[in-house]
MDTraj code that builds the backbone (N, CA, C; nanometers):
import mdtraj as md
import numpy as np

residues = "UNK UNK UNK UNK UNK UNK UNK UNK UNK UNK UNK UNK UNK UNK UNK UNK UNK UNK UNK UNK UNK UNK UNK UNK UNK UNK UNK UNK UNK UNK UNK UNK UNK UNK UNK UNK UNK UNK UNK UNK UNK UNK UNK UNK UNK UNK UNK UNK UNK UNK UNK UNK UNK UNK UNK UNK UNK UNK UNK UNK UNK UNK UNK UNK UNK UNK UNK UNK UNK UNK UNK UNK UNK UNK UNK UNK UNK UNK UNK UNK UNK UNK UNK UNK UNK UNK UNK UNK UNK UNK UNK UNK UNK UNK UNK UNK UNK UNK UNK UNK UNK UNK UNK UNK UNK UNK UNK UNK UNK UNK UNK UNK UNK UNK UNK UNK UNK UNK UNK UNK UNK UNK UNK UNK UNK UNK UNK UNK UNK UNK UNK UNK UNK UNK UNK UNK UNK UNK UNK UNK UNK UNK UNK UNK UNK UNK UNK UNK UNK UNK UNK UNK UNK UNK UNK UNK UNK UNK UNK UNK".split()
xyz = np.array([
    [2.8482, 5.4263, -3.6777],
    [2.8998, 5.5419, -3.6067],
    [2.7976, 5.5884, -3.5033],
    [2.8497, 5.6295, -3.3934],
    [2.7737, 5.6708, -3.2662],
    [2.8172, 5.8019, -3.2481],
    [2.7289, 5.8621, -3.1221],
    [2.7858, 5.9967, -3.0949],
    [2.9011, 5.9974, -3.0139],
    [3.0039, 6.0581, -3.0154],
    [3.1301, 6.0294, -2.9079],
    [3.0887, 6.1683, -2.8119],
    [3.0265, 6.2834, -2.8167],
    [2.9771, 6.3666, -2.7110],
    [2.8458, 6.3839, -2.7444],
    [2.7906, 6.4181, -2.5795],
    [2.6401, 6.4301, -2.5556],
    [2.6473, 6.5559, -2.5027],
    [2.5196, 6.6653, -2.5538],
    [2.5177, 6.7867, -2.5402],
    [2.3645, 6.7956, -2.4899],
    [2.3680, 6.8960, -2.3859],
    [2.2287, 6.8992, -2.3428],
    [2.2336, 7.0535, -2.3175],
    [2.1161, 7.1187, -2.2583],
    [2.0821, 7.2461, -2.1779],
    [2.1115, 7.2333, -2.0588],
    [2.0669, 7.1222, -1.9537],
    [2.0906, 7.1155, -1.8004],
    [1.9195, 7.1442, -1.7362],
    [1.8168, 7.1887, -1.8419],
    [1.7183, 7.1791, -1.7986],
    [1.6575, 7.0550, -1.6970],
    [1.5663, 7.0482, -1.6058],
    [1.4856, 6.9469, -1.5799],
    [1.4368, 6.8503, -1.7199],
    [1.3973, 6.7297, -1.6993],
    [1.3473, 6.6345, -1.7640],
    [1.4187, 6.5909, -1.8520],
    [1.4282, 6.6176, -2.0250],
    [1.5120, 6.5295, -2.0895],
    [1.6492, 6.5931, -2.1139],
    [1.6877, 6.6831, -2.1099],
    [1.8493, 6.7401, -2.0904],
    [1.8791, 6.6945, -1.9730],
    [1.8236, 6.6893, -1.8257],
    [1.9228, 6.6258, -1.7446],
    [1.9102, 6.4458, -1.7347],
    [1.8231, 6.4338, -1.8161],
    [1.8310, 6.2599, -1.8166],
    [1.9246, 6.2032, -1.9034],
    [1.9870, 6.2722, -2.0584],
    [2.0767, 6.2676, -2.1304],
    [2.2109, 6.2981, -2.0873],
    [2.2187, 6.4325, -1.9896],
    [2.3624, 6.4126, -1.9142],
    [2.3947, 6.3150, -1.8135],
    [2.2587, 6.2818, -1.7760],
    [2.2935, 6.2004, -1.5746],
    [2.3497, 6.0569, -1.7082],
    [2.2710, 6.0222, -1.8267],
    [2.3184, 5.9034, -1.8547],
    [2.4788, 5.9073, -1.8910],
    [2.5130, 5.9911, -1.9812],
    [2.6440, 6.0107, -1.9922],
    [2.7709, 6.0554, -1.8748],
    [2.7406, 6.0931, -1.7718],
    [2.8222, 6.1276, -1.6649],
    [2.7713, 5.9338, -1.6340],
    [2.6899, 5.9124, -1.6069],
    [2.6692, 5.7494, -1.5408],
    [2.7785, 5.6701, -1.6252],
    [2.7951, 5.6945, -1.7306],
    [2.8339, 5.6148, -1.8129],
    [3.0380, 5.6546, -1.8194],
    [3.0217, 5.7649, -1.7891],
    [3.1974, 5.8298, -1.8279],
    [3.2187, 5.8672, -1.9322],
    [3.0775, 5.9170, -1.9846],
    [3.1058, 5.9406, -2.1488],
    [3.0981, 6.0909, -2.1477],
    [3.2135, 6.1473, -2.2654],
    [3.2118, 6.3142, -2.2557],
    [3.0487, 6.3356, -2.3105],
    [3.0433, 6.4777, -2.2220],
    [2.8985, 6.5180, -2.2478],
    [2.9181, 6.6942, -2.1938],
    [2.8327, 6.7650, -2.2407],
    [2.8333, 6.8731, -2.2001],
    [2.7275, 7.0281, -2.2468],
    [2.7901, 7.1164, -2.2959],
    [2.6623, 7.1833, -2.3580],
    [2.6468, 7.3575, -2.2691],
    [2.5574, 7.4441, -2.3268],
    [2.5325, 7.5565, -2.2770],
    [2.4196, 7.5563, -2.1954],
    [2.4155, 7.6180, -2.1039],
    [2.2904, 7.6715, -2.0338],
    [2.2739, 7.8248, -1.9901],
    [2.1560, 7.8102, -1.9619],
    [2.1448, 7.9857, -1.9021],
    [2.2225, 8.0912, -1.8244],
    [2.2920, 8.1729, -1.8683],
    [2.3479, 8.2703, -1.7714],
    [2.2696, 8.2333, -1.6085],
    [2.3849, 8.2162, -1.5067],
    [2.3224, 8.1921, -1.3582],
    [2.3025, 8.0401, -1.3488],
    [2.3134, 7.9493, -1.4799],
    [2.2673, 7.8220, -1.4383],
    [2.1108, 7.7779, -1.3861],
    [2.0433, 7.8998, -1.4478],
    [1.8884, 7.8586, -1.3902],
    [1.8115, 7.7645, -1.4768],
    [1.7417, 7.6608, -1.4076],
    [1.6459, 7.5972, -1.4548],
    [1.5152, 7.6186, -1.3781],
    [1.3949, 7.5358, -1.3990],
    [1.2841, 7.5529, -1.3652],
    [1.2846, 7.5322, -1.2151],
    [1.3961, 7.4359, -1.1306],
    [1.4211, 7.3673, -1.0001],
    [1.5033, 7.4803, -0.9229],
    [1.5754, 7.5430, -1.0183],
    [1.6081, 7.6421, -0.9447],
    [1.7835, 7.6444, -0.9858],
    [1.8949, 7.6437, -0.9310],
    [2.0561, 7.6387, -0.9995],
    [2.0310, 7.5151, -1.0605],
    [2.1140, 7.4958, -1.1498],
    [2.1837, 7.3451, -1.2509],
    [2.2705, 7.3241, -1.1582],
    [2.2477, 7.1995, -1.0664],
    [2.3539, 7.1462, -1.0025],
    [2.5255, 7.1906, -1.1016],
    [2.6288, 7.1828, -1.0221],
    [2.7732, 7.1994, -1.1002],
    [2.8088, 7.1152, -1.0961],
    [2.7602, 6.9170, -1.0864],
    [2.8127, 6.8279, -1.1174],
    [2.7910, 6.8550, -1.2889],
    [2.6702, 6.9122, -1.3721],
    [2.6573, 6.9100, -1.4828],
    [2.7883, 6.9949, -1.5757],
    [2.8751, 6.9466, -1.6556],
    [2.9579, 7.0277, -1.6933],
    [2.9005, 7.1176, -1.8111],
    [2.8604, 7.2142, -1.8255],
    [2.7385, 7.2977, -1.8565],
    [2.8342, 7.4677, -1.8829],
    [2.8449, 7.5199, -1.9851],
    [2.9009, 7.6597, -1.9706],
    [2.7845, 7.7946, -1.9499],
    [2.7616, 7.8360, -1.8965],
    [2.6657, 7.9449, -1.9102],
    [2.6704, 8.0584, -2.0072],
    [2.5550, 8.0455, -2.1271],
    [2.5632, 8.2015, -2.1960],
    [2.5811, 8.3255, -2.0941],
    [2.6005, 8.4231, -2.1784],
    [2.5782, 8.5691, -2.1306],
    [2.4499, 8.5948, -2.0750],
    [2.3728, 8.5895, -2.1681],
    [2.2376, 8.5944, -2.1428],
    [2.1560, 8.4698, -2.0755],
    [1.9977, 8.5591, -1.9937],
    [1.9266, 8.4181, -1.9353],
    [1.8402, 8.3799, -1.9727],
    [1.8104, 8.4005, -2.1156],
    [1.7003, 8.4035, -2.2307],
    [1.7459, 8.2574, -2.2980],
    [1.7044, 8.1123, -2.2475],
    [1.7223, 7.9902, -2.3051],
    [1.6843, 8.0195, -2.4420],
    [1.6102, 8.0801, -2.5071],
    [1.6625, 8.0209, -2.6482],
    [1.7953, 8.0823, -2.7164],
    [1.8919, 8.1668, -2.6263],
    [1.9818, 8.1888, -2.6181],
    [2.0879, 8.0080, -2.6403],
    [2.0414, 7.9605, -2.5385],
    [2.1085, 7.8324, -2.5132],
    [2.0862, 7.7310, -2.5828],
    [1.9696, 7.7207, -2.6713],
    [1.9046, 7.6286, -2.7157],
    [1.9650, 7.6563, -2.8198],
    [1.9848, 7.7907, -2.9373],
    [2.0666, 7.8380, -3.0278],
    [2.1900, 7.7853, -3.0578],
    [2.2543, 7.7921, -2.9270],
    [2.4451, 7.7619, -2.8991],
    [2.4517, 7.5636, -2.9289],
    [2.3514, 7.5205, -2.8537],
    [2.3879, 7.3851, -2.8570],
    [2.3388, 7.2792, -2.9656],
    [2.2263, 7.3585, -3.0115],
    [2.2513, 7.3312, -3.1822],
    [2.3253, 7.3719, -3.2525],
    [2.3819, 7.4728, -3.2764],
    [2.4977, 7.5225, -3.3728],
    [2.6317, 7.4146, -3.3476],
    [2.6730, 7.4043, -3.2029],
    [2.7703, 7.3742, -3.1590],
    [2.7380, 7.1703, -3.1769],
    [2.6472, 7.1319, -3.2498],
    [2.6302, 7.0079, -3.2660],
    [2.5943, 6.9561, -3.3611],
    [2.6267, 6.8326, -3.3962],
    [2.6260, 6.7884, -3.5313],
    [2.4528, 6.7325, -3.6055],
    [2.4202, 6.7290, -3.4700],
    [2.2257, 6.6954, -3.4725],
    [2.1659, 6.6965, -3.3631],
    [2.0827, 6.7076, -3.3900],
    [1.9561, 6.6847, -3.2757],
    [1.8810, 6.5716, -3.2543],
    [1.8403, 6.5315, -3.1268],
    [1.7614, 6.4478, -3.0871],
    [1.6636, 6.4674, -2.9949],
    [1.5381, 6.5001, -3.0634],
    [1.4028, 6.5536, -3.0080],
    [1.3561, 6.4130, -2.8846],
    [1.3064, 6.4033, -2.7937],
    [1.2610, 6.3154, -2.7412],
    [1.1119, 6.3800, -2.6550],
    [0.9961, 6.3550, -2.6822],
    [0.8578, 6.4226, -2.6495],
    [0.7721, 6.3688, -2.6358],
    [0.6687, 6.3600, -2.6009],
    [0.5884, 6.3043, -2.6007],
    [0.4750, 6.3310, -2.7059],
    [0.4272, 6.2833, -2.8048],
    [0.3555, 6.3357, -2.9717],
    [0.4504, 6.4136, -2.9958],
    [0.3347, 6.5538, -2.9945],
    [0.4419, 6.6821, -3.1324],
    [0.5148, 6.7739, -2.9986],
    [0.5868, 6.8175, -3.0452],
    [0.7200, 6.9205, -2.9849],
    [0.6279, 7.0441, -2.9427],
    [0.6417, 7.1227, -2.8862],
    [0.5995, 7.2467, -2.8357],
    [0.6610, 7.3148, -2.7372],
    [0.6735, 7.4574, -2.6817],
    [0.7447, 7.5435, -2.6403],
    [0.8403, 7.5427, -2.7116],
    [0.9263, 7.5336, -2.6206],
    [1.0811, 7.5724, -2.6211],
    [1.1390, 7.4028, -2.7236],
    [1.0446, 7.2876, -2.6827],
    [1.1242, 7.2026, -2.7339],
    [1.0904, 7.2297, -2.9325],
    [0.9861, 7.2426, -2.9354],
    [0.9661, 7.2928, -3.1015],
    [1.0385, 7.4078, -3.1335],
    [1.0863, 7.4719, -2.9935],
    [1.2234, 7.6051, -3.0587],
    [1.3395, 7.5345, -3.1223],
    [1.3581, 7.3887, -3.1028],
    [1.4566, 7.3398, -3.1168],
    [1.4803, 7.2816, -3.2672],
    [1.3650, 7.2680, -3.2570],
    [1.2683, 7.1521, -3.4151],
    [1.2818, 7.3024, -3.4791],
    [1.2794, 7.4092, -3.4788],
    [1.3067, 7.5210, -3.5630],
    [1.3899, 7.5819, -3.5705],
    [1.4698, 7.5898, -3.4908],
    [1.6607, 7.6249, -3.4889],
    [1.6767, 7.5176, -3.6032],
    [1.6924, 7.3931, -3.5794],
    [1.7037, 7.2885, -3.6141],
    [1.7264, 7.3134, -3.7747],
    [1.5889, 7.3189, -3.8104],
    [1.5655, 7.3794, -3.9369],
    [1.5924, 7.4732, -4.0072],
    [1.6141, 7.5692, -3.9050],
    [1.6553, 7.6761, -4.0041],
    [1.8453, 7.6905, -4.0092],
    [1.8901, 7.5886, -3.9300],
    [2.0282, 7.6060, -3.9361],
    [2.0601, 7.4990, -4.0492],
    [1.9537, 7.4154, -4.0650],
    [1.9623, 7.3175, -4.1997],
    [2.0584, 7.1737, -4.1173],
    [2.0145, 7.2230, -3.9774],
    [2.1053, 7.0662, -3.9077],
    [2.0001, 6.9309, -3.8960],
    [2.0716, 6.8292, -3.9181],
    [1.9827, 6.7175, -3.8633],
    [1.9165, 6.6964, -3.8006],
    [1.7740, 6.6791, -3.7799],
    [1.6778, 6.7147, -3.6452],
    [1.5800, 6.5585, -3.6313],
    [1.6082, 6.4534, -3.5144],
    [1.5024, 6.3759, -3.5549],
    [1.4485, 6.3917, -3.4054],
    [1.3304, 6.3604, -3.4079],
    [1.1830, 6.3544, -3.3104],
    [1.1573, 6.2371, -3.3177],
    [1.1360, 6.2110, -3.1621],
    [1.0881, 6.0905, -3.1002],
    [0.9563, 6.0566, -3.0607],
    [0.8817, 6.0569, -3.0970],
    [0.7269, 6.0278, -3.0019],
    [0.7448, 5.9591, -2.8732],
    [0.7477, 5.9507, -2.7685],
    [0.7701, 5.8522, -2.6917],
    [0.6655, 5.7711, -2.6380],
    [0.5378, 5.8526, -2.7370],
    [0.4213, 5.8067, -2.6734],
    [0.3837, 5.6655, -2.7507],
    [0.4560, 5.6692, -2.8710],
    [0.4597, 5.5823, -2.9863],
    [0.5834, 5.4482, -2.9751],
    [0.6966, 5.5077, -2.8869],
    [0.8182, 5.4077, -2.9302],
    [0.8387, 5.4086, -2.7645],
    [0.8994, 5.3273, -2.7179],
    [0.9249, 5.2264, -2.6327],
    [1.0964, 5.2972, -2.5913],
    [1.1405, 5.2668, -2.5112],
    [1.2700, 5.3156, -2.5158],
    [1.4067, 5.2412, -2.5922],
    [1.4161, 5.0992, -2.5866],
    [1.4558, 5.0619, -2.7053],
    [1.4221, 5.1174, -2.8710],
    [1.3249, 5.0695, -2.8529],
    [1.3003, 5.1514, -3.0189],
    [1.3204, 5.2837, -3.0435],
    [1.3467, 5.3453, -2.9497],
    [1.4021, 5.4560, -2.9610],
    [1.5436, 5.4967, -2.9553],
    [1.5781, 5.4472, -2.8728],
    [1.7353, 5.4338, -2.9267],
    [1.7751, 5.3879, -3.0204],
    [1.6895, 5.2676, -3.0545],
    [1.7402, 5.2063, -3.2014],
    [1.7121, 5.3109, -3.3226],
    [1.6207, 5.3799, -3.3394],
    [1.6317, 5.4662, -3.4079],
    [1.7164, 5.5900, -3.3844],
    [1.7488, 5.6009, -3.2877],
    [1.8458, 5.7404, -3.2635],
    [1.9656, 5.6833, -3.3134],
    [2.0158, 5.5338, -3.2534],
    [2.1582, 5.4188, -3.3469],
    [2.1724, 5.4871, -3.5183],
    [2.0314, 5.4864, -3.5427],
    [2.0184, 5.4820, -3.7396],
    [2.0359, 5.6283, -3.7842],
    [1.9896, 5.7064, -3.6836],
    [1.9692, 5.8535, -3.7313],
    [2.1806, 5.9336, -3.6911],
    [2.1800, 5.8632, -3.6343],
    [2.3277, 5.9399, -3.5889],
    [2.4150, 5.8800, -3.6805],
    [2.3875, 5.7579, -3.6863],
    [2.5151, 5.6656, -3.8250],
    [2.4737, 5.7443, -3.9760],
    [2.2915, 5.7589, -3.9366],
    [2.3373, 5.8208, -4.1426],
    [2.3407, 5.9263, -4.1731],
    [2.3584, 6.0265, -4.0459],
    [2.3890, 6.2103, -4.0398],
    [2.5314, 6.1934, -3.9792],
    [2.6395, 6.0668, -3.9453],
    [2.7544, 6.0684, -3.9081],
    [2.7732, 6.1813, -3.7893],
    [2.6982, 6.1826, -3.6918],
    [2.6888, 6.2554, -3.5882],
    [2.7848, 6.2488, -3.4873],
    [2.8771, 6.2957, -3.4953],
    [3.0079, 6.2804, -3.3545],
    [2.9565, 6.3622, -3.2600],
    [2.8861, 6.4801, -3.2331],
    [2.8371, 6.5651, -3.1206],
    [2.6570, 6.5600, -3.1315],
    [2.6318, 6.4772, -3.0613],
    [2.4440, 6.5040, -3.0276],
    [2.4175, 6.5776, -2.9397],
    [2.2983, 6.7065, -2.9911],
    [2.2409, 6.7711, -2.9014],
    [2.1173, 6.6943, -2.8595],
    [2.0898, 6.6587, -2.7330],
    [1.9748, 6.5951, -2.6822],
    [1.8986, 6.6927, -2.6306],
    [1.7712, 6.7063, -2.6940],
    [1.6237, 6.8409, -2.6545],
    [1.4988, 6.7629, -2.5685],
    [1.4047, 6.8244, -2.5047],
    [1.2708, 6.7724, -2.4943],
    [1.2046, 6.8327, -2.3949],
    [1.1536, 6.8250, -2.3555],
    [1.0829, 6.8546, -2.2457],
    [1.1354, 6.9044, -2.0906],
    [1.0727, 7.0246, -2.0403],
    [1.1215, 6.9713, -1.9102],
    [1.0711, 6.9066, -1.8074],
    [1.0561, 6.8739, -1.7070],
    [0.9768, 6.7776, -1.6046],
    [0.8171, 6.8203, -1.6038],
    [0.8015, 6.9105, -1.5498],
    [0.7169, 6.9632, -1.5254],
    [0.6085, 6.9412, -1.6367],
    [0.6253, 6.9575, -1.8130],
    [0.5879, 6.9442, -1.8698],
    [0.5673, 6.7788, -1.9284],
    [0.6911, 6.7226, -1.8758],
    [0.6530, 6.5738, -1.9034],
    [0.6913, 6.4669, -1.7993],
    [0.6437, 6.4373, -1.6647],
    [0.7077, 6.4031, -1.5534],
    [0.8264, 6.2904, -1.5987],
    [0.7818, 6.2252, -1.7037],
    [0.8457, 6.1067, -1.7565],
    [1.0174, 6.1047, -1.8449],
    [1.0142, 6.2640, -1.8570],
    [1.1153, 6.2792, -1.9562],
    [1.2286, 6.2327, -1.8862],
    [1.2778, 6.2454, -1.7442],
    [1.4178, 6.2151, -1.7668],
    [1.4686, 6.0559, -1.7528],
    [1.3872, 5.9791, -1.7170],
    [1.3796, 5.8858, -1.6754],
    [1.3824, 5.7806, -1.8417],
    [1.2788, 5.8436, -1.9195],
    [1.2699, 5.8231, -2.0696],
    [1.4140, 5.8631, -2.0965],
    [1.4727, 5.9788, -2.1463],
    [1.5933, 6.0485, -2.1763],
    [1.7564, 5.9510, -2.1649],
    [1.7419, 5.9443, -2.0717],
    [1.8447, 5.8641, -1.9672],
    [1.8232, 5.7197, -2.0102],
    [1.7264, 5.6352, -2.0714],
    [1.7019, 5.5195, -2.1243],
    [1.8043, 5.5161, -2.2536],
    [1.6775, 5.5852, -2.3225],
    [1.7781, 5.5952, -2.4283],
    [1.9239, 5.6329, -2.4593],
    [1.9865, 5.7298, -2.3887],
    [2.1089, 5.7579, -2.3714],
    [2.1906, 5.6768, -2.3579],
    [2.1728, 5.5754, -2.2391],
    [2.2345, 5.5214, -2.1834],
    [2.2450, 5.4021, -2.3243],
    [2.1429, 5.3594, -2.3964],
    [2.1143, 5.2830, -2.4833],
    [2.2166, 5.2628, -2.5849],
    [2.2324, 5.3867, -2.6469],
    [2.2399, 5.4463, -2.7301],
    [2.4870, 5.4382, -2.7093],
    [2.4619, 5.4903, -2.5973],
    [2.6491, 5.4844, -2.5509],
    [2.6954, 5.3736, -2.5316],
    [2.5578, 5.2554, -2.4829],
    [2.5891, 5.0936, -2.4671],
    [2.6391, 5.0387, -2.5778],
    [2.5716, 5.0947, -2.6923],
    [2.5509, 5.0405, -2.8150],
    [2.7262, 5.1082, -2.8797],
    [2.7618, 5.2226, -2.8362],
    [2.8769, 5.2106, -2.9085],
    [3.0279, 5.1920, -2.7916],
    [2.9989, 5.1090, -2.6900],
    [3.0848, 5.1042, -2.6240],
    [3.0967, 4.9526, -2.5858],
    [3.0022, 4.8520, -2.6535],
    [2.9574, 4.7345, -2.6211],
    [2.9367, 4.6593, -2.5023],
    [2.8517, 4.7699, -2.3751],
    [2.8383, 4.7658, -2.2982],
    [2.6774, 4.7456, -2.2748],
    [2.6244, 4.6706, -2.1920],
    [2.4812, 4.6668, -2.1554],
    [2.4062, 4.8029, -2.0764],
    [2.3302, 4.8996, -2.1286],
    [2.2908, 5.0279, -2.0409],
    [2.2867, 4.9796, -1.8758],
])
top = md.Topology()
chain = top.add_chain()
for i, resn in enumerate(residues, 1):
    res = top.add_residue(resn, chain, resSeq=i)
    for name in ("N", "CA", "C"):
        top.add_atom(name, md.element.get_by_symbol(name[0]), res)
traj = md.Trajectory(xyz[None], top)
């Protein structure tokens, strides 16, 4: 079992590398973001299909798209911090599936292959994809979007 929707924030780095893969791909994807659509770049483009909270307080958003998903998929570089360890603690305290990626450790295959194992044995139909935003990891969306794409190949029997 794979994820059949991909859920992100719309942030820079690994939320928009998880949607650009799923819009690349035609696969439903979607998710909350900040009242106004703000990210660090400035609006969330409106190609992202993205609903805006009330509020412009992201862990507002970060809240909604874990609740509203069946797990999480941390992608970081080592350990989680800011906002992305807000996620690793929503995570937890909502008692949802939460797995973390090192990326400094796994390769982008191997990372999808483990995201393949973690979604089949939490039966995950809606993934929230978390991590970084650019700024904090220039590499994230480019990483993000690997795996994604990996990951939808794998249940659509398509090559990323």
């Amino acid at each position: 079992m794979r994820p059949a929707r991909i859920v992100s924030g719309g942030q820079t780095g690994v939320d928009r590398g998880a949607l650009d893969a799923a819009l690349e791909s035609g696969w439903p994807c979607g998710g909350w973001c900040p009242a106004g659509r703000v990210a660090e770049d400035g609006r969330i483009p409106a190609r992202y299909p993205l609903v805006p909270t009330r509020e412009a307080d992201s862990a507002v958003r970060t809240r909604r798209n874990v609740e509203d998903s069946d797990g999480t998929l941390i992608l970081c570089p080592g350990e989680p911090t800011g906002g992305t360890r807000l996620t690793a603690d929503v995570c937890a305290d909502q008692g949802r599936p939460c797995l973390v990626v090192d990326a400094e450790a796994l390769s982008v295959p191997e990372a999808a292959e483990l995201a393949r194992h973690f979604v089949a044995q939490h039966r995950i139909a809606v993934l929230n994809v978390a991590g970084p935003r650019a700024s904090g990891w220039p590499e994230a969306r480019h990483y993000a979007r690997g795996v994604v794409a990996a990951l939808i190949a794998a249940r659509s029997g398509r090559d990323p």
